[in-house]
N, C-alpha and C positions, 0 to 999 in steps of 0.2 A: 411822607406823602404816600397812600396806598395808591392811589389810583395810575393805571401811565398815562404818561404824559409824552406828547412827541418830542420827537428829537430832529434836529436840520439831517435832512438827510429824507424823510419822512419814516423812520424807524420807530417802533413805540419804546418806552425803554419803564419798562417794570422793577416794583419794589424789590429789594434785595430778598429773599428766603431769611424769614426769620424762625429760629428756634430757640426755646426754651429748655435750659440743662436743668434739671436737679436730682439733689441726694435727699431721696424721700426717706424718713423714721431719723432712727438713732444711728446708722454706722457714720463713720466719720475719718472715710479714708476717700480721698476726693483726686487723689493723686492723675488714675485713670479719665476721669471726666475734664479733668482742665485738660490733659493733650487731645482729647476728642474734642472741644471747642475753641483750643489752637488749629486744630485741621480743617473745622468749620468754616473757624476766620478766612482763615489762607484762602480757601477753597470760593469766599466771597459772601457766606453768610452772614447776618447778624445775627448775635449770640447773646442771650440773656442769661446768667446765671446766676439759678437762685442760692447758691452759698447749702453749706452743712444744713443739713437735720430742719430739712423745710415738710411743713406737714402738707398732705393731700389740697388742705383747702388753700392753704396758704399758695401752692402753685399753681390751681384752677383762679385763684384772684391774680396771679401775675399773669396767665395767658390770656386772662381779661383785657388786663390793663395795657400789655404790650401789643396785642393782635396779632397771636401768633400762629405759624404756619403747623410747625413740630413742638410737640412736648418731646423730650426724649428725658427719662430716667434710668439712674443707677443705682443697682441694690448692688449689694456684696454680703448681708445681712442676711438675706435668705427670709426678708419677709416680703417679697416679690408678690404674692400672691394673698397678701392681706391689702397690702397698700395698692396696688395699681389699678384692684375697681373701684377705688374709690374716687381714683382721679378720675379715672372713665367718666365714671357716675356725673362726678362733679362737673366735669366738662360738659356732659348731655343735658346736663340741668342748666347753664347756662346757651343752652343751643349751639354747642362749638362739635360739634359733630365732625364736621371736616377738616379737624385740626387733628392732624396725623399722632398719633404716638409709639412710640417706638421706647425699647430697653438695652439697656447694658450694664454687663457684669457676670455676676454667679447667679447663672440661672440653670434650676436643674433643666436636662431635655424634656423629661416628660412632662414638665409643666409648661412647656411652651407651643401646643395646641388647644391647651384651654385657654392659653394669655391671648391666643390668636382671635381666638371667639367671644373673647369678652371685648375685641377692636385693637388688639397692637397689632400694628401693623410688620412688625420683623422684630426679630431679637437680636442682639449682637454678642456674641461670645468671648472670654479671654482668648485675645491671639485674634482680634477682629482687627486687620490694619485700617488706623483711620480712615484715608483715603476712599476706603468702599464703602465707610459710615456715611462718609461726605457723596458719593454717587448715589447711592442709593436713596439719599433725603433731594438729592437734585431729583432725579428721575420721577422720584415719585409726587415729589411736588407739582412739579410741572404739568403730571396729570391731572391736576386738581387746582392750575390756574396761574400758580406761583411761578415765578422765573429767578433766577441769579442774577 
């Protein structure tokens, strides 16, 4: 149920933060990305993930179909900056504008103020403790409507 609905108490109580994990191209070490939606879980979110070697479209049609909050992706591959305006793209073509994205992994620094301005929203770096992957999709969610 997206919408809230009350609760006895007269509280509202809103959908859970849903994101969207995937390993966009060919790399195919996914080890990092499951403990980041282990931490998700914990944290209270719901966690789609789309599995190894999902193409751009292929996860612009799951954040369709799932209605989701966060895209987040992980390169290790170093084609960060071939694939991720495509999902942009894809997403904007689908009017989901407001669906947060976010990265993680091997990403050089200096490409991460152009990845800023193409719309990610932050980048997560090796040695990013879960924990502040997960506050920071809260926080910023929340600006944008979503609650835990």
């Amino acid at each position: 149920m997206n919408s809230a609905a009350a609760k006895p108490g007269g509280k509202r109580d809103r959908r859970r933060i849903r994101v969207l994990l995937a390993k966009v191209g060919l790399d195919g070490h996914d080890r990092g990305i499951k403990i980041v939606a282990r931490s998700l879980m914990d944290a209270g979110m719901e966690v789609i993930y789309t599995g190894l070697r999902s193409t751009p479209q292929q996860i612009v049609n799951a954040a369709v179909e799932e209605d989701v909050d966060v895209v987040g992706l992980s390169f290790l591959s170093g084609d960060h900056m071939i694939l991720t305006p495509k999902v942009i793209e894809g997403l904007r073509a689908q009017s989901l504008r407001d669906v947060m994205v976010v990265l993680g992994g091997i990403i050089l620094n200096r490409d991460i103020p152009e990845l800023r301005e193409m719309g990610v929203e932050e980048v997560f770096l090796p040695g990013t403790p879960p924990e502040e992957i997960a506050r920071f999709i809260e926080l910023h969610t929340k600006r944008k409507g979503a609650a835990a």
